[in-house]
C-alpha positions in Angstrom: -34.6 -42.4 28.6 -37.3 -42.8 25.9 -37.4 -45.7 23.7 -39.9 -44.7 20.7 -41.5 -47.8 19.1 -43.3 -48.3 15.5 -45.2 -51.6 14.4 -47.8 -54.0 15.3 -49.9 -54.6 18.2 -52.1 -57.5 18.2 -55.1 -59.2 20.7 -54.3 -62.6 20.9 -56.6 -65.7 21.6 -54.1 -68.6 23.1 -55.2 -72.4 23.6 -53.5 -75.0 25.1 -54.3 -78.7 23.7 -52.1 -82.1 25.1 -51.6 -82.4 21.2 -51.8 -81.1 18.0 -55.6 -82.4 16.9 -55.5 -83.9 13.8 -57.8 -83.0 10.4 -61.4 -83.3 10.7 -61.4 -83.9 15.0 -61.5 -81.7 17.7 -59.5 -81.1 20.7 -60.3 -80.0 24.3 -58.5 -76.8 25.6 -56.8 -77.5 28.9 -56.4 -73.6 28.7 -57.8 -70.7 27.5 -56.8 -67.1 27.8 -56.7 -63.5 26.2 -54.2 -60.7 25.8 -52.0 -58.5 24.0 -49.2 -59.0 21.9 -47.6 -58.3 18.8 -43.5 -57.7 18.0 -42.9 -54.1 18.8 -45.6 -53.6 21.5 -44.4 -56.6 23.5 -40.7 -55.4 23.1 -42.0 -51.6 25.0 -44.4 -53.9 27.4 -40.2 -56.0 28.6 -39.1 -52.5 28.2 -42.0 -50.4 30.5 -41.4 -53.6 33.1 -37.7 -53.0 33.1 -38.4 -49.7 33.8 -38.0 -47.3 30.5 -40.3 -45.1 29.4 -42.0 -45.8 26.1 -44.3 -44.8 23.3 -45.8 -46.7 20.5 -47.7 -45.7 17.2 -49.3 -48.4 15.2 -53.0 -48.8 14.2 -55.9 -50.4 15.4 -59.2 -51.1 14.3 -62.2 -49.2 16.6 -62.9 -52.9 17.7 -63.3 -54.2 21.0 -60.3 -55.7 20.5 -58.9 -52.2 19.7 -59.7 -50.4 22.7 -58.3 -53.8 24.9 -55.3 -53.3 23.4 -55.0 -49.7 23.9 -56.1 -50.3 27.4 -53.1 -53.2 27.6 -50.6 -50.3 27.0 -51.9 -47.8 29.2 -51.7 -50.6 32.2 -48.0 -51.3 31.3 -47.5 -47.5 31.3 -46.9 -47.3 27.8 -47.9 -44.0 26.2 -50.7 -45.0 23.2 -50.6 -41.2 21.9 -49.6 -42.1 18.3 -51.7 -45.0 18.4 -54.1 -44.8 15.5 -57.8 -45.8 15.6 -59.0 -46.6 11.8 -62.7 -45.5 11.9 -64.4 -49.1 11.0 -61.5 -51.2 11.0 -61.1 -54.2 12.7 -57.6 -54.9 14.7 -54.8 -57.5 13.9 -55.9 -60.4 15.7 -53.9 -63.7 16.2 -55.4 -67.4 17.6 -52.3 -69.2 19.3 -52.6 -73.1 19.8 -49.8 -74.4 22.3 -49.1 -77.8 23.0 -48.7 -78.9 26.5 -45.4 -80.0 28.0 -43.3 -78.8 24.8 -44.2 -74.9 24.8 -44.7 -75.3 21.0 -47.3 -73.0 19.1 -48.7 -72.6 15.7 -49.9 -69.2 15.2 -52.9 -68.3 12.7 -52.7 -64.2 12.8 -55.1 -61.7 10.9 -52.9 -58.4 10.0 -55.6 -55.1 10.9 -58.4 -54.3 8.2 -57.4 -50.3 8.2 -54.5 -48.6 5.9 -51.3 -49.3 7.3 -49.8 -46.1 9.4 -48.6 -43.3 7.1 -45.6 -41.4 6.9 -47.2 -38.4 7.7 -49.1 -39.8 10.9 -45.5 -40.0 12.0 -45.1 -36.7 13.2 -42.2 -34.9 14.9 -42.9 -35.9 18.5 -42.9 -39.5 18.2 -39.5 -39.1 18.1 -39.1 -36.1 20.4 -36.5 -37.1 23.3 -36.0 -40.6 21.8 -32.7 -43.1 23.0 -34.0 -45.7 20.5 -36.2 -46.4 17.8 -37.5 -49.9 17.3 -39.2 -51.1 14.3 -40.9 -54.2 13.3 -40.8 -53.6 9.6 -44.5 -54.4 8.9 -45.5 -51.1 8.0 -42.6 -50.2 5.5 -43.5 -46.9 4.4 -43.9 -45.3 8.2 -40.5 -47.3 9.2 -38.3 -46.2 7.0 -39.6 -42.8 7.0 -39.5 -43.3 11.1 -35.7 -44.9 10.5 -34.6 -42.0 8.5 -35.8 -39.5 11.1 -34.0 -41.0 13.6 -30.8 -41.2 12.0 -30.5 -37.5 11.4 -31.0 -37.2 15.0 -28.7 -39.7 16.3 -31.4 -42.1 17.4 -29.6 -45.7 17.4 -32.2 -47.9 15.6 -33.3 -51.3 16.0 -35.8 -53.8 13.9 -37.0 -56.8 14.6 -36.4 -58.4 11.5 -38.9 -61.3 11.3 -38.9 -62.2 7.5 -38.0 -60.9 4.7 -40.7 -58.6 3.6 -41.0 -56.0 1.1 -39.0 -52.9 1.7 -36.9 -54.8 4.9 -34.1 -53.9 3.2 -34.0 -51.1 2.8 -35.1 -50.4 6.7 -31.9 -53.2 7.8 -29.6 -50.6 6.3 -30.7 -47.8 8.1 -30.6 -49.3 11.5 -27.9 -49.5 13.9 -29.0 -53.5 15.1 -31.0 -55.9 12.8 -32.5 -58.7 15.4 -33.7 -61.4 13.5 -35.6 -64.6 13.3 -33.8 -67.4 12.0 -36.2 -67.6 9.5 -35.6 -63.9 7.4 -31.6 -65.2 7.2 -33.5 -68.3 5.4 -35.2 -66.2 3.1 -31.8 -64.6 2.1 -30.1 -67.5 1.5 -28.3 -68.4 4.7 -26.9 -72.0 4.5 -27.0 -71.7 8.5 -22.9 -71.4 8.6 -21.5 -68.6 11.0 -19.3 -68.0 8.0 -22.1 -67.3 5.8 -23.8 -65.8 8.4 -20.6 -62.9 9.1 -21.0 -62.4 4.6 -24.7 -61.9 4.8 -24.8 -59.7 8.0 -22.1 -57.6 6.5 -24.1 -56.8 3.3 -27.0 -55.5 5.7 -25.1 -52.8 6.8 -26.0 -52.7 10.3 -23.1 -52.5 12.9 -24.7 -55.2 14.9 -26.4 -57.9 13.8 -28.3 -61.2 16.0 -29.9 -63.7 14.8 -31.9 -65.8 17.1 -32.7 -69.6 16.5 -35.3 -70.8 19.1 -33.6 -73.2 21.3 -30.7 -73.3 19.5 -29.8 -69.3 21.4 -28.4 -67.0 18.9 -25.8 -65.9 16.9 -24.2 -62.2 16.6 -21.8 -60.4 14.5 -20.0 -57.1 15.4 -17.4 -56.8 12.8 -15.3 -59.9 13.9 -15.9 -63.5 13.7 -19.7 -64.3 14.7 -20.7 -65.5 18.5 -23.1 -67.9 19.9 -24.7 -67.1 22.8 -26.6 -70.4 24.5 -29.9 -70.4 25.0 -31.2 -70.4 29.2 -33.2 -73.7 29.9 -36.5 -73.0 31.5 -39.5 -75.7 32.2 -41.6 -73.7 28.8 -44.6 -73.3 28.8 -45.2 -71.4 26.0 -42.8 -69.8 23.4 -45.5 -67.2 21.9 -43.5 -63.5 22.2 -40.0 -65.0 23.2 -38.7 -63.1 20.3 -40.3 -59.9 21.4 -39.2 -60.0 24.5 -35.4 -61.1 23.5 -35.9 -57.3 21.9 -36.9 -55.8 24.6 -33.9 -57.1 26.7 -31.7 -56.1 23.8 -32.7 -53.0 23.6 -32.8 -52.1 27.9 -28.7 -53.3 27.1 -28.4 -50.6 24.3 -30.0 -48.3 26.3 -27.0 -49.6 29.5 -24.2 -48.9 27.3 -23.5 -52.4 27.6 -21.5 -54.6 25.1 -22.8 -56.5 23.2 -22.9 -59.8 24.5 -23.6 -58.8 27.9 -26.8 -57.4 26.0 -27.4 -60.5 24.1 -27.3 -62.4 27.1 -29.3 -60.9 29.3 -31.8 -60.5 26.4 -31.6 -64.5 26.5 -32.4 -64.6 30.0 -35.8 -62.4 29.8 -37.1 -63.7 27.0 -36.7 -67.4 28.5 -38.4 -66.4 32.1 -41.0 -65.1 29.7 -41.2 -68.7 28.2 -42.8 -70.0 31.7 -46.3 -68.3 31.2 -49.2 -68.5 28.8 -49.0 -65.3 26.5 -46.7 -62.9 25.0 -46.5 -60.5 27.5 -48.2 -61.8 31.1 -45.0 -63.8 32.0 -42.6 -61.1 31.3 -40.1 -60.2 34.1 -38.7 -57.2 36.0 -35.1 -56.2 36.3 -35.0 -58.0 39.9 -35.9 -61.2 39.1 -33.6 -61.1 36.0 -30.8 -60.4 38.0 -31.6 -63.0 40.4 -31.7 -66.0 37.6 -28.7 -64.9 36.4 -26.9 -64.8 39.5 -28.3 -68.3 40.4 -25.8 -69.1 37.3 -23.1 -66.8 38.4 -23.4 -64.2 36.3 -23.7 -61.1 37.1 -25.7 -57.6 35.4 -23.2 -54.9 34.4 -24.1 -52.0 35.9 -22.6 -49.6 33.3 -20.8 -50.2 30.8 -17.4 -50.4 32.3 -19.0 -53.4 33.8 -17.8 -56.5 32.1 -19.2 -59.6 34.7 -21.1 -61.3 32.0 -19.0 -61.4 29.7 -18.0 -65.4 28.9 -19.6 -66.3 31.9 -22.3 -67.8 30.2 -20.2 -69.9 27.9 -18.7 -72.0 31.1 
């Protein structure tokens, strides 16, 4: 299995403050760390740690910050091949402050000074071999042409559908599963209703649809009537690329054969033992220790998808 992935990466610079300081004053880090991030390159970093082999294409700058990201993938065992280096260009960047105790962060984020990937640096082989495609939507041009592709090759697709943003629309209907933030259902509307919710996901066209709401779990639609899936409680420490790595899980269940909500809630589970370090990617788990925090709640991973342990078992 190959999981092909198309969107940002990022360096990020995280800080963790007691409190949010005020205008005008300053505020002593009790923490202060480096590393990668960024939506789709997170999701293949929870993927490459539950085992599955990936490979990204996105652009960097030929920054420092470039080659440590590059470097970041490579150490996860993520094939950078279609990872583009825009001669001069400075990388997406993102400064993280988290607040101590709560896990809460505001993020300031620079997008990357080069063009956006191409169409046409999209070739062929990205795809090549490929059990899912997941997109981030931020370059729309290469994603839908990356979406299309896929499609007439019976690639299931999957974006991670942050906010609305131009030309998201277009890429929702050509995926298999739309994942979203909370916040993108806000932008069309959503009155935050699972009635609503069933109308709006059915307009997207998608067979699947999540929607993910923070502490609040998520919510998913497969046709019927929408269901909630609880969010785990962990002791956070930081929430910065719990939404990433919610993807990741999803996608590893895709890639199972799983149903659905067995795939949405072990994608709960990762993404909230991810919660319990500093950073996007350093706390992310492997498929062991997954299965043991689950099965300190009695519920089991499927093994197939004939296997049906977790379903409902989170709900008593």
């Amino acid at each position: 299995m190959i999981v092909s992935g198309l969107g940002q990466c990022c360096w990020d610079t995280l800080a963790v403050v007691d409190a949010y300081p005020s205008p005008d004053s300053k505020a002593e880090a009790v923490a202060w760390e480096e590393q990668a991030g960024g939506p789709t390159a997170t999701a293949l970093v929870a993927l490459a740690r539950l085992g599955v082999a990936c490979r990204f294409a996105g652009v960097v700058g030929d920054d420092d910050a470039g080659r440590r990201i590059r470097q970041a993938l490579d150490s996860e065992g993520v094939d950078g091949a279609f990872l583009v280096a825009r001669r001069g260009g400075e990388s997406q960047r993102a400064f993280i402050m988290i607040e101590r105790g709560s896990g809460r962060r505001t993020i300031v984020w620079r997008r990357p000074a080069g063009e956006p990937l191409e169409p046409r640096e999209v070739p062929d082989a990205f795809l090549a071999g490929s059990s899912l495609l997941l997109l981030d939507g931020l370059m729309a041009d290469a994603s839908l042409h990356a979406a299309r592709r896929a499609r007439r090759s019976g690639i299931p697709v999957m974006v991670d559908a942050g906010r609305m943003r131009p030309g998201m629309l277009d890429i929702a209907r050509q995926c298999d599963y739309v994942v979203a933030a909370e916040q993108f259902f806000l932008d069309l509307g959503w009155d935050r209703t699972p009635g609503h919710f069933r109308a709006l996901s059915a307009g997207l066209g998608a067979p699947v649809v999540t929607v993910t709401l923070g502490a609040g779990g998520s919510l998913t639609w497969e046709g019927g009537e929408p269901f909630i899936v609880p969010a785990f409680g962990v002791e956070a420490v930081d929430t910065t690329g719990a939404g990433d790595v919610f993807h990741g899980g999803y996608g590893y269940g895709i890639l199972q054969g799983w149903r659905v909500r067995e795939t949405v809630i072990f994608a709960s589970a990762l993404a909230a033992m991810k919660c319990r370090q500093v950073g996007a990617q350093r706390g992310i788990p492997r498929f062991p220790e997954v299965a043991a925090f689950l099965a300190r709640r009695n519920i089991a991973v499927p093994p197939n998808s004939t296997a049906g342990a977790i379903h409902d078992a989170v709900q008593s």
